[in-house]
Structure formats: C-alpha cells, structure tokens
N, C-alpha and C positions, 0 to 999 in steps of 0.2 A: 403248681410250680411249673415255670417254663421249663421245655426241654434240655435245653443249654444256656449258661452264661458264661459270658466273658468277661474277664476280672484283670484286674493288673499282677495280684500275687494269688500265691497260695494262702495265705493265709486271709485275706477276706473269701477265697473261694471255701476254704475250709469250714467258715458260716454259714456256707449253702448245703443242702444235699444233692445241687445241680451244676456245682461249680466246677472251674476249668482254671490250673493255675498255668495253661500253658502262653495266657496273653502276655506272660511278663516278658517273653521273647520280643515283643514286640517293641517294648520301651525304651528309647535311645539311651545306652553307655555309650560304648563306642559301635556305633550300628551299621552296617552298610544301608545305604540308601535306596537301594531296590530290592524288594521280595521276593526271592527266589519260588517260585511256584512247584507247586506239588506236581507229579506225572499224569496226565489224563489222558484215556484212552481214546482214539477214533470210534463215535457215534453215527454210523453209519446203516443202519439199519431202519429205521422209521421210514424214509426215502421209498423202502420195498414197498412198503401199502399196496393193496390192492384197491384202497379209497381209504380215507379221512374223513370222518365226517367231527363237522364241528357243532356246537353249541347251539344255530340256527337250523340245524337240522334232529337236534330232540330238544321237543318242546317237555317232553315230561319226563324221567329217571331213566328212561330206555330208549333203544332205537331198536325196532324193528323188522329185519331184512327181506325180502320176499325173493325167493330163490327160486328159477329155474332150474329142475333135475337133471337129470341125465337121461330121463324115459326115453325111449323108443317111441315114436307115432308112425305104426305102421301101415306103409302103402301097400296097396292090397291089388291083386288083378279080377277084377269083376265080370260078372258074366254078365252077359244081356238080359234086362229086366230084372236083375239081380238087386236086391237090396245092398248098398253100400254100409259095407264094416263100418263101427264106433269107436273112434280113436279119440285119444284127447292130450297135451300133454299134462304132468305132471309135477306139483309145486310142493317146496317146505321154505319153511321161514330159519331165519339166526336171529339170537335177541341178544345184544349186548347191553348189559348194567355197569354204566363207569361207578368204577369206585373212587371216595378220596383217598390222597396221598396227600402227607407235608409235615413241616416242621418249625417251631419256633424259635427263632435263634435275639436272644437275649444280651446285651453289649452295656456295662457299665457308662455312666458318662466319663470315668473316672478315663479307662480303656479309649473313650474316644478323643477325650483331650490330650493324651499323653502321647499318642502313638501315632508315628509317622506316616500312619497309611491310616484311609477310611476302612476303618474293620467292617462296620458291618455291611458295607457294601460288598466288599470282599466276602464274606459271608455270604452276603444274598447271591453271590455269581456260584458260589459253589455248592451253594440249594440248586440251582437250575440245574446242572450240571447231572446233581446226584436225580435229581427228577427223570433228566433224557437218561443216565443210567438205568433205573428202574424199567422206565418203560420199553428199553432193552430188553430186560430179565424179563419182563411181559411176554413181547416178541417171540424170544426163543423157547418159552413155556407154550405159546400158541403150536407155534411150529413140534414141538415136539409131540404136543398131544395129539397134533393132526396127522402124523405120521403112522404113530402109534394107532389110533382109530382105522388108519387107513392100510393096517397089515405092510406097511411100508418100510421099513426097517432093513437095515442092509448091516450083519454084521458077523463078521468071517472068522472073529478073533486071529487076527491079523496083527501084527507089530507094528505094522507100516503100512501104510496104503497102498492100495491095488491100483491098478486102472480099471481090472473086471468090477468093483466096488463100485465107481463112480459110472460104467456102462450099464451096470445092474441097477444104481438109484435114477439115470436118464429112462431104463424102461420102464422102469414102474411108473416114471408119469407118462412116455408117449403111449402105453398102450392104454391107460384113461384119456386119451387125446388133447393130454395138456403138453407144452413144449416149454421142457426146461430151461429158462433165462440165467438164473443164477446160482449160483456156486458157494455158500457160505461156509468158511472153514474157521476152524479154532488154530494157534498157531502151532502145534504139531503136526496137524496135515498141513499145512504150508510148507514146514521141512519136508514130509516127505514126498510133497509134489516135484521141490527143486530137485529131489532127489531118484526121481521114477527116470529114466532111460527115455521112455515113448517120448517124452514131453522136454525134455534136455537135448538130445539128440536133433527132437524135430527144431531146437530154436537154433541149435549150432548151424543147423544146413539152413536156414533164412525160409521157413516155412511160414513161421510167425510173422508177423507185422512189427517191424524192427521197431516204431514206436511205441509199442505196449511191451511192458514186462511178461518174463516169460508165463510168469502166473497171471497176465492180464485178464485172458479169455481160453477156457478147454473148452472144446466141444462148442462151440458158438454160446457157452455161456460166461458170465462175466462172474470171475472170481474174485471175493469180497473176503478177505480176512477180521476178522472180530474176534476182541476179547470177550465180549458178552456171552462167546459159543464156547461149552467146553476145549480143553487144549485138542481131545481125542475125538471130538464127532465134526461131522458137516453137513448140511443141511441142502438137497437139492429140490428148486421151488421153482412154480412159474409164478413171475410176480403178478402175474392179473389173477389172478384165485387164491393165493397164497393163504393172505389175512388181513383183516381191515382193523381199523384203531377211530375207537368211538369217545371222543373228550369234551367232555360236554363242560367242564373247567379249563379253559385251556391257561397254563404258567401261572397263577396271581401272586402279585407282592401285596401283602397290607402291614402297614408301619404301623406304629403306636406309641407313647412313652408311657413307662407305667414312674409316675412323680414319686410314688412312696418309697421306690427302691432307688431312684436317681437311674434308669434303666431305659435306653432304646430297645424297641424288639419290631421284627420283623415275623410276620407269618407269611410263608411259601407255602402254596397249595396249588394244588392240579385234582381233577378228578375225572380218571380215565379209565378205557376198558381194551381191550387187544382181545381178539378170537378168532382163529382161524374160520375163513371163508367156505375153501371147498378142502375137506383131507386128504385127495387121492393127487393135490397139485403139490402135496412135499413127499421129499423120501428124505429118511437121514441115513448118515453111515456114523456107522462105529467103529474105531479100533481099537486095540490092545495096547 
C-alpha cells in the first residue's frame, strides 16, 4: 500500500486504509482560483557545508574522509652531531553512510481530472521541500553531537541571553584555533538579541553598518536565524570545519501509473548523510 493517496471524497478514501478525504477541497463549487499556500520556513542552512560531496565522488555506500589532526610536530633545537628527533604528523579518517529518505505520494485520476490545480505536482514540490527540511534536522543533529563531543556547551540557565554566553561560545572555538563565522539562532534568542543593550545601543550610535540589520553580524560573525534550531539554543560554528553533507542520491522524482487503481504516483527519494567534520569548530548555547 502506497504511503498516501489522494481521492476526491471521503468516502472512496474510506475504501483505503491510506486514504485522504482532504482533496475534496480541492474540487470546484464555488472556488477561488489560486491556491493559497501553506507557511514554509527559510532553509538556509546546507549553504554552511564545510563540503558537499556528490554522487561522483562515492563510488560505493560510503565516503571516506582522511583528516589531518591537530598534532603538534615538534621543532627541536639540536646539538652538533646530534641525531635529529622523529616527528611525524598525525591522521584519522570520518566515514559518512548516506541513508535513504522518501515518500510515495499516490493521486487518483479521478483527483486529477477534476481539480483545478496539477495536484500531484504540487505534491511532488512539497516532497522536495519536506526533503531540504529533513536534511535540516540532519544538520542541527550534527552540530549538536559535535558540540556535545567537544565539551563545548554553553549553558547558564539563563532566561535570556547573555553576551558573556555568546563570548564564552567565540572562545571555545578560538582557543582550538578555529574563528568563528557564524551565528545560528532559534527564534527566541533573536528576541533576545534585539533586546540585549550591548548590541541596541551599539546600532543607535551608527557602529553598525547601517545596511545590515542589526542582527546582521556580532562579533564579525553572520547571524542566521532558523527554525530548524530549537527556539532556546544557538549554535556557534566555523564554517570551514563545521560539517560536511555526503548525498550520494541527490533529489529523484520517479512517476509511475499504477492502471489497476486508476492511480498516478510519484516516488521522491534522496539518500544522504550529514556529520560533523571537526567537534571543537561548534559550540552551542543554551537558555532557559
């Protein structure tokens, strides 16, 4: 049984156990002629990669990363006829396994004859949609673990946010000698950023760059609001270490009719992997 279908009533969906009586909306009585769209959030988060790698770049179910450490190779002051110290540096790998994701979405013919709009197109666009979603929720599961791993966690039980909060998440990456880029907040720390003094005050007196919002840029880093990020944390990352996104499926549509039901269907599929690169290049904060 496909995952959804679309049907014109209820009562032929009621013959399914995967039916959906909500296409009868769709049906001209008296109908307005444009489809008012559902709310969709800004997806702005994949942009951050620290690398993409596509399809051509794993030949088999994995990629596998070869990473440069952190080691020290230390220089040494030698004496005369001294045998020269053995130094070398130091290597670990990441292995990312894309997983599938997708869904098949199921359209009477009855539904596509009747109904003013190409449904299952309209469908297939909000497969895609819910896809960059997910691979969102990817994202901020990377970043979290990597924080997490990396003793990196900033969290005061705070109501509101600090500024000491966000100086405290910039050192925990410069003192790993990453330089924090960006700024990702959930929309409660957005209010209370407009609402912090340091950062109000400094826009009233023309500190700022009067063409960026005042949340443009703190600290030379670029503030990025997402719903993908809970309302109460934020996430401070450099993006060239951050986390990489391994899609070895990238987007697919495959149509089909299935004639015994009178049914178009669409399969949307992707098969991808998100994991943070290096841990010590996020901090997150937390508040109350």
């Amino acid at each position: 049984m496909v995952n959804t279908l679309l049907m014109t009533d209820g009562k032929n969906a009621a013959s399914s156990t995967a039916g959906s009586s909500t296409g009868s909306y769709l049906i001209p009585h008296v109908l307005y002629n444009q489809l008012v769209m559902a709310v969709r959030r800004d997806l702005v988060l994949s942009g951050l990669a620290a690398m993409r790698f596509g399809p051509s770049s794993i030949p088999g179910s994995a990629i596998t990363i070869p990473r440069q450490t952190a080691s020290t190779l230390n220089i040494n002051r030698v004496a005369e006829g001294a045998e020269f110290p053995k130094d070398a540096e130091e290597y670990s790998s990441l292995t990312l396994t894309p997983v599938k994701y997708g869904v098949n979405i199921g359209v009477s013919d009855e539904m596509e004859e009747d109904s003013l709009f190409d449904v299952l197109r309209m469908n297939i666009d909000k497969a895609g949609y819910e896809m960059a979603v997910n691979e969102e929720s990817l994202i901020i599961t990377a970043l979290d673990a990597a924080s997490t791993a990396a003793s990196q966690n900033v969290a005061n039980s705070n109501a509101t946010l600090p500024v000491t909060d966000i100086t405290q998440a910039i050192q925990y990456l410069r003192t790993n000698n990453y330089n924090p880029t960006d700024f990702i907040i959930g929309a409660e720390l957005e209010n209370d950023i407009y609402n912090i003094d340091t950062f109000t005050e400094a826009d009233k007196s023309g500190m700022n760059n009067p063409s960026n919002r005042l949340i443009g840029r703190i600290a030379g880093m670029n503030v990025i609001v997402s719903n993908a990020v809970s309302a109460k944390l934020g996430y401070v990352i450099d993006r060239r270490h951050a986390f990489v996104i391994a899609e070895k499926r990238p987007l697919t549509i495959r149509t089909y009719d299935d004639v015994g039901r009178d049914m178009r269907h669409a399969v949307v599929s992707q098969r991808v992997s998100v994991s943070a690169l290096r841990n010590e290049a996020v901090s997150e904060i937390t508040t109350t």
